[in-house]
C-alpha positions in Angstrom: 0.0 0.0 0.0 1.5 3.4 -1.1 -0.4 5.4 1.2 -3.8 5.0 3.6 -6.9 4.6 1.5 -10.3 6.0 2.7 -13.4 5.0 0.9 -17.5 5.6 1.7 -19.0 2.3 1.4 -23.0 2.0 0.7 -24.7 -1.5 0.4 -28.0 -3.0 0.1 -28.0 -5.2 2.7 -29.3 -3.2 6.0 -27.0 -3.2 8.9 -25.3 -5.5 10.9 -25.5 -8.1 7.5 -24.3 -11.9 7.7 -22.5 -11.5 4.3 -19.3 -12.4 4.7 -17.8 -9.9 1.8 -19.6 -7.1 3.9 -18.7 -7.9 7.1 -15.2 -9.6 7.3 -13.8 -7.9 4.0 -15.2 -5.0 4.4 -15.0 -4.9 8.0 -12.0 -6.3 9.3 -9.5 -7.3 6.7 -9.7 -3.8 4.5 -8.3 -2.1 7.2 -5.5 -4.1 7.8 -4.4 -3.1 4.7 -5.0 0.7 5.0 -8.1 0.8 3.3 -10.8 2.0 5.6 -14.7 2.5 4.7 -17.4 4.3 6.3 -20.6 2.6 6.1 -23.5 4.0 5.1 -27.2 2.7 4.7 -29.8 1.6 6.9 -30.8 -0.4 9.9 -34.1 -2.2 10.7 -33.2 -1.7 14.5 -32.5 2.0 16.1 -29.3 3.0 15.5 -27.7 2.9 19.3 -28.8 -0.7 19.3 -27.0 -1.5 15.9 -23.2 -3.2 16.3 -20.1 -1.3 16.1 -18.6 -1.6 12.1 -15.1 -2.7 12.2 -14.0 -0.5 8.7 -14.7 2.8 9.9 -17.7 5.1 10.7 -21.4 4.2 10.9 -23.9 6.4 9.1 -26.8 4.7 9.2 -30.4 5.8 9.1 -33.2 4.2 10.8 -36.1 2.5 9.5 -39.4 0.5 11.4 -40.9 -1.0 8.5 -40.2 -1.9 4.6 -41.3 1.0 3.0 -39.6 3.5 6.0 -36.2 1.2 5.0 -36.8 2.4 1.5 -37.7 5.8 2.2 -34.6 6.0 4.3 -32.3 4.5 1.4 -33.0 7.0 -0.9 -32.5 9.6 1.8 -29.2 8.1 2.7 -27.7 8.4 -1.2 -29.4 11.5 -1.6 -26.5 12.6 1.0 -24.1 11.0 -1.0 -24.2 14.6 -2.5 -23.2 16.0 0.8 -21.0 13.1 1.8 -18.6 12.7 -1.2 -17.1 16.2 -0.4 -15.6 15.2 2.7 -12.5 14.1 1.7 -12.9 10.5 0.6 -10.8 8.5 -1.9 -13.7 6.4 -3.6 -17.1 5.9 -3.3 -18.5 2.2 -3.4 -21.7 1.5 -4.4 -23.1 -2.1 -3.8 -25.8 -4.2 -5.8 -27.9 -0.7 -5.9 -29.1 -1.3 -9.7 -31.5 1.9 -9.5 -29.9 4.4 -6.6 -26.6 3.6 -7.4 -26.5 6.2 -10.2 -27.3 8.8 -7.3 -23.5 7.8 -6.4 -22.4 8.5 -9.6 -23.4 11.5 -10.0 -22.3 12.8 -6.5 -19.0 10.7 -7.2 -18.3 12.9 -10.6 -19.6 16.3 -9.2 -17.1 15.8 -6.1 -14.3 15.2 -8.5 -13.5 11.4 -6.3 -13.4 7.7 -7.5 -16.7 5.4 -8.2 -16.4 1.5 -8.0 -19.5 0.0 -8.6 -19.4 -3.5 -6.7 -21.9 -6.5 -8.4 -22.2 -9.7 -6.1 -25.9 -10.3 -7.3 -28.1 -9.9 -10.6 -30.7 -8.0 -8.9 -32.1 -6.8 -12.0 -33.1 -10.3 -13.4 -34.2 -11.5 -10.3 -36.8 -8.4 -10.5 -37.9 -9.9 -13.6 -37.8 -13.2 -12.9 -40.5 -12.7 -10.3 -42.3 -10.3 -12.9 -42.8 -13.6 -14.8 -44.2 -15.4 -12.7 -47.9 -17.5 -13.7 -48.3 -19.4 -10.6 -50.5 -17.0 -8.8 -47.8 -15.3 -6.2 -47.4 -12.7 -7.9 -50.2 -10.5 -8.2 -50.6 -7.3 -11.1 -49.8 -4.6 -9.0 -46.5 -6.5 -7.6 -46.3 -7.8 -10.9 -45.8 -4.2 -12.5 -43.9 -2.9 -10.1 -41.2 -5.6 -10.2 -41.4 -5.3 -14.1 -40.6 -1.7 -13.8 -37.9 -2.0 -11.1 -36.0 -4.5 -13.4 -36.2 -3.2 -16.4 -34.7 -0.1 -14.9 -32.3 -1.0 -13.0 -31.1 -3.3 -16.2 -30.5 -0.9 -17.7 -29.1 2.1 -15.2 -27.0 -1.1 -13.7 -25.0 -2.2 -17.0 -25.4 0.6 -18.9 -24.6 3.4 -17.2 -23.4 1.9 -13.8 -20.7 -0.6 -15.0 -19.6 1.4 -18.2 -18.7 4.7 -16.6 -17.6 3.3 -13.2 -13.6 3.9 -12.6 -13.7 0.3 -10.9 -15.8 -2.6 -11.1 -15.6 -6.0 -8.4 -17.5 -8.9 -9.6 -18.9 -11.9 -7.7 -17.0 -14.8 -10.2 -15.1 -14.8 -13.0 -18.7 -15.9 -15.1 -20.2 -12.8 -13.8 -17.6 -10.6 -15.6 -18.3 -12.4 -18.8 -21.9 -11.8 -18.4 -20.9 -8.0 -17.4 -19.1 -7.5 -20.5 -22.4 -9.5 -22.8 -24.6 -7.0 -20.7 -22.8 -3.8 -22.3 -19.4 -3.3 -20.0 -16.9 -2.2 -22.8 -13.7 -1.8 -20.6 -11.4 -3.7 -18.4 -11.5 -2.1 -15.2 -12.9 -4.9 -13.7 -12.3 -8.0 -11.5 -13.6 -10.7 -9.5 -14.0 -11.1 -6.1 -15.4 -14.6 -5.0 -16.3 -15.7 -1.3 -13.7 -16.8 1.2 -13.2 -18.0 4.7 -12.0 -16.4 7.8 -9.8 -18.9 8.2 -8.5 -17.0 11.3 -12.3 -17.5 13.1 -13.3 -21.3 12.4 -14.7 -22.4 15.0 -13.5 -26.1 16.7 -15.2 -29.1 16.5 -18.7 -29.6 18.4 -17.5 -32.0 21.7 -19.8 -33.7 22.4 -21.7 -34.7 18.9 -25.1 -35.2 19.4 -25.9 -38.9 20.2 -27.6 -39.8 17.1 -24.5 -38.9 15.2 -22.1 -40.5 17.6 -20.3 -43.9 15.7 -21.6 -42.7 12.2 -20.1 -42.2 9.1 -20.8 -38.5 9.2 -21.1 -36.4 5.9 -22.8 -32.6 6.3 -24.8 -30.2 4.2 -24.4 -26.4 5.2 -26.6 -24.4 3.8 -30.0 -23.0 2.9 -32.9 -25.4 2.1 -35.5 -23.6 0.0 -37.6 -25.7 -2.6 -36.3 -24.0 -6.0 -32.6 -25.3 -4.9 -34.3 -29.1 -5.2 -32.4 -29.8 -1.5 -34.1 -33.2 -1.4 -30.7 -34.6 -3.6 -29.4 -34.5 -0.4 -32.0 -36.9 1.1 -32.0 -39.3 -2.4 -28.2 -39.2 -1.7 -28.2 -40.3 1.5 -30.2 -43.0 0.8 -28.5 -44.4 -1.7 -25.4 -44.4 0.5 -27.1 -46.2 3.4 -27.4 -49.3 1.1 -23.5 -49.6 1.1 -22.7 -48.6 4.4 -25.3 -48.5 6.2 -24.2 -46.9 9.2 -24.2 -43.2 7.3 -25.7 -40.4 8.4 -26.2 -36.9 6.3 -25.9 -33.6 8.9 -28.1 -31.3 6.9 -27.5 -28.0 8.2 -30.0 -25.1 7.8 -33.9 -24.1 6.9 -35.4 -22.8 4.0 -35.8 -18.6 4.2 -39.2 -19.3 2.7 -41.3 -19.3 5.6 -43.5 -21.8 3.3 -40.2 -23.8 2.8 -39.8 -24.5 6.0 -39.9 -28.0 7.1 -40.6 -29.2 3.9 -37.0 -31.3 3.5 -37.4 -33.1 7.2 -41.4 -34.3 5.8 -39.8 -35.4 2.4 -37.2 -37.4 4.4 -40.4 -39.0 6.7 -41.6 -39.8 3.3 -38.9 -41.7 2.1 -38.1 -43.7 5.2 -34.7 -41.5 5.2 -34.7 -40.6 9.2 -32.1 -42.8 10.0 -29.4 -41.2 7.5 -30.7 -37.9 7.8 -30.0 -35.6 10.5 -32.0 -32.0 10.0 -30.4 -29.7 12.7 -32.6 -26.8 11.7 -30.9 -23.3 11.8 -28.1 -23.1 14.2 -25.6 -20.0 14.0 -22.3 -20.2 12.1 -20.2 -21.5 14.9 -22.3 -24.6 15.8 -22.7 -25.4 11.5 -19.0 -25.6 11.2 -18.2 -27.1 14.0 -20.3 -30.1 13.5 -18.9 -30.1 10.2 -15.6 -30.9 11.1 -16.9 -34.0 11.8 -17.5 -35.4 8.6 -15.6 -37.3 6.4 -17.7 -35.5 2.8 -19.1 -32.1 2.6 -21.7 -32.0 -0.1 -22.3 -28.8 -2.1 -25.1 -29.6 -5.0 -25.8 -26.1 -6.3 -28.6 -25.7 -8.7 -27.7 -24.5 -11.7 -29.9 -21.3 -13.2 -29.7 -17.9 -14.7 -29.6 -15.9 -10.8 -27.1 -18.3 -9.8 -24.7 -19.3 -12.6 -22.2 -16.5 -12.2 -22.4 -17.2 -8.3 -19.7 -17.7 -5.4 -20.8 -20.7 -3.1 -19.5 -20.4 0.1 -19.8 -24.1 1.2 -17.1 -25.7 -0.8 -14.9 -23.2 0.6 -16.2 -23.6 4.3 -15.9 -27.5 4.2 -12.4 -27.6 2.4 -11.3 -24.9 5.2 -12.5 -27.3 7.6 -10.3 -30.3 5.9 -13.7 -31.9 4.5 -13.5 -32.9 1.1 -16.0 -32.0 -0.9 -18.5 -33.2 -3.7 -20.1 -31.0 -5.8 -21.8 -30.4 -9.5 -20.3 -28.1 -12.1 -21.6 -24.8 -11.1 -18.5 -22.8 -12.5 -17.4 -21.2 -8.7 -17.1 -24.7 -7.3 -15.9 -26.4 -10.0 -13.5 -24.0 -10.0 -12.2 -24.5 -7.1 -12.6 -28.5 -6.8 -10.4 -28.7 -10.2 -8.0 -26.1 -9.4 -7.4 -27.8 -5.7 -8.0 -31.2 -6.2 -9.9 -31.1 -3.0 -12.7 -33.2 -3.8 -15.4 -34.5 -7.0 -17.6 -32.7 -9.0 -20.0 -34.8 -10.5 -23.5 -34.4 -12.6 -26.0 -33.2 -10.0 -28.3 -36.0 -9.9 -28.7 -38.2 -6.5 -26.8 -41.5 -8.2 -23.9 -39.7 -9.1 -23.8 -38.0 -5.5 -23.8 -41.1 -3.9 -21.1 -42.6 -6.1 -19.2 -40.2 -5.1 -19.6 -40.3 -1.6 -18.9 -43.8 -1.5 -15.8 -43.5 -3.0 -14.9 -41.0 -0.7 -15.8 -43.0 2.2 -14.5 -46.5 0.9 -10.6 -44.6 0.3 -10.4 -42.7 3.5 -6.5 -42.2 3.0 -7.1 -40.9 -0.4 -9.6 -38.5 1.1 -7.9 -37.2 3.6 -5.0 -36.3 1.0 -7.8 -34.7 -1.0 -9.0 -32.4 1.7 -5.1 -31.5 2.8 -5.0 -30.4 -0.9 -8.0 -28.4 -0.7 -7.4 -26.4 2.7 -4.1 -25.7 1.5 -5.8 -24.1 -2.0 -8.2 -21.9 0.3 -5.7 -20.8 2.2 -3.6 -19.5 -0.7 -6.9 -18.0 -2.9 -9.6 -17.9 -0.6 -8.6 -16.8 2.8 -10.1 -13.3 3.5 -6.1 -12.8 4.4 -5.6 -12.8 1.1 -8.4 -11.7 -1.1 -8.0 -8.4 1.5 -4.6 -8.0 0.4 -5.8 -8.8 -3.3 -9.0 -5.9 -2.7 -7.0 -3.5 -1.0 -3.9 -3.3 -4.1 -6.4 -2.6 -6.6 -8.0 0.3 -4.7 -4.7 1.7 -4.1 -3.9 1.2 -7.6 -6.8 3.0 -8.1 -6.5 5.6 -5.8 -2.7 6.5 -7.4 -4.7 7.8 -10.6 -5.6 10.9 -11.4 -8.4 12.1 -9.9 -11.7 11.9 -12.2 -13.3 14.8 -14.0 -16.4 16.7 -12.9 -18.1 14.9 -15.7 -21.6 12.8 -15.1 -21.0 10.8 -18.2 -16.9 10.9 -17.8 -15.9 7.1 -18.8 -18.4 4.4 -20.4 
């Protein structure tokens, strides 16, 4: 780092936020690197409640309902015009399709750096749900998610991306996409998901007793029905007829509050209770430190428009933990599971999970090289250690430039 790098930080996500990109990159490695960020956005709890924000400042406005949350949003970039005078490097602007251009303009008309920061396609997942024919949308929702996509498709990847001075994608597949959408530069780069490696939690002492003398494998993750969890349950299954002394930790609950506890009656079912062990939602700490325990961590990730170009964390997470993994070809994983050698990525369907799993369990030594392999690959490339070292040069980099031009449409 050449010199200390100060940068106003706005995000969708209200505060305090469980994403890990926010909150540990953001919020702990950044400024161990010299790169510091003042947050602001909103909170759905009064301020004085709200926790402290480890990169810098807290400007955060208040809001007690969904509309007073947006109300407060716009307010809050509204004073980006205010706020961008005050002697900041850069201004970054996350997943804000529609209100991110307010930044753009303040950003240009203070004469300072804008990064436009893309984890999500929020645009198409407006539209998605504007598509809907199954009855849950109805026309007035219907419009307004229409409208809401359709502009912020275009404000997002035609204005946003092509003028920004900066651009941090989720995955190397979202840049493509970026650049098919109508980026037409190269001041871009991904960013995938990491691990703390410095924070993982130990082992769970004692397991459970239904998990105690079982060949343990473990799910981490969210279980809503468009993600087709109940692989995992067909998986299990089909390993219980080799060994049967298997037993699945599936880790986590739908967010759909119509999802929930759909997976544990699926399992009732298909007379899968004895290989399948639904924990419900625990905290972070308690997820990966029953994890450790397992011999596979299984990542099928459902393949899709919103979620090809996406960072799955639990590949990651289990090969931090020394867990090889098996996974389908969702390019993030895959990525990772070729690159390492930490694991298999097979066809998502349940017979080629479970072949998989069995071979994993029947060559234990092999498996345990696989997973050495692996946590030594996160720790190199996926460490938030690292990709804050990796963030930080480029915004110094960036910094070190000129200063923009006064010009709303400078760049594109």
């Amino acid at each position: 780092m050449n010199r200390p790098v100060r940068l106003l930080f706005t995000t969708a996500e209200p505060h305090p936020t469980f994403r890990s990109d926010v909150k540990v990159l953001f919020g702990k490695y950044l400024p161990r690197n010299g790169v510091t960020s003042d947050l602001l956005g909103v909170t759905e709890v009064p301020v004085d409640q709200t926790p402290e924000w480890g990169g810098g400042q807290r400007l955060l406005r208040y809001g007690s309902s969904k509309f007073k949350l947006m109300l407060a949003d716009v307010l809050q970039m509204l004073s980006l015009f205010r706020l961008c005078f005050k002697g900041y490097d850069a201004l970054v602007v996350r997943d804000k399709p529609i209100l991110g251009v307010i930044g753009l303009m303040a950003a240009r008309l203070a004469g300072i750096h804008f990064v436009s920061w893309v984890s999500f396609p929020l645009p198409e997942a407006y539209l998605r749900l504007a598509r809907l024919k199954d009855g849950s949308v109805g026309p007035a929702r219907r419009l307004y998610t229409w409208l809401r996509g359709t502009l912020g498709y275009h404000l997002l990847y035609r204005v946003q991306v092509r003028r920004a001075d900066w651009v941090f994608a989720q995955s190397d597949t979202m840049v493509v996409k970026l650049r098919e959408k109508g980026m037409n530069h190269d001041r871009v780069c991904p960013v995938p998901m990491g691990v703390d490696m410095e924070n993982l939690p130990p082992a769970i002492d004692p397991l459970p007793p239904e998990l105690v003398g079982r060949r343990l494998g473990v799910y981490l993750g969210t279980l809503d029905r468009y993600r087709e969890p109940e692989i995992l349950v067909d998986t299990a299954l089909r390993v219980s007829k080799i060994y049967p002394d298997f037993r699945l930790m599936i880790i986590g609950e739908a967010d759909e509050p119509s999802d929930k506890g759909w997976l544990k009656a699926y399992a009732v079912e298909k007379g899968a209770t004895d290989w399948v062990y639904l924990t419900g939602r625990v905290n972070q700490a308690v997820g990966l430190g029953l994890a450790r325990h397992a011999e596979v961590g299984l990542s099928p990730f459902l393949r899709s428009e919103l979620l090809e170009d996406a960072s799955p964390t639990k590949a990651v997470e289990y090969l931090a933990l020394n867990v090889p993994v098996v996974c389908n070809d969702q390019p993030d994983q895959a990525k990772v599971i070729n690159e390492s050698d930490g694991g298999w990525c097979v066809p998502l369907t349940p017979e080629s999970f479970a072949d998989a799993v069995v071979e994993c369990l029947r060559s234990p030594e092999q498996s345990k090289a696989m997973a050495t392999k692996g946590h030594g690959y996160v720790r190199d490339h996926r460490s938030y250690d690292k990709l804050g070292h990796y963030v930080a040069q480029h915004f110094s980099d960036l910094v070190g430039q000129d200063r923009p031009r006064r010009a709303i449409l400078k760049r594109g």
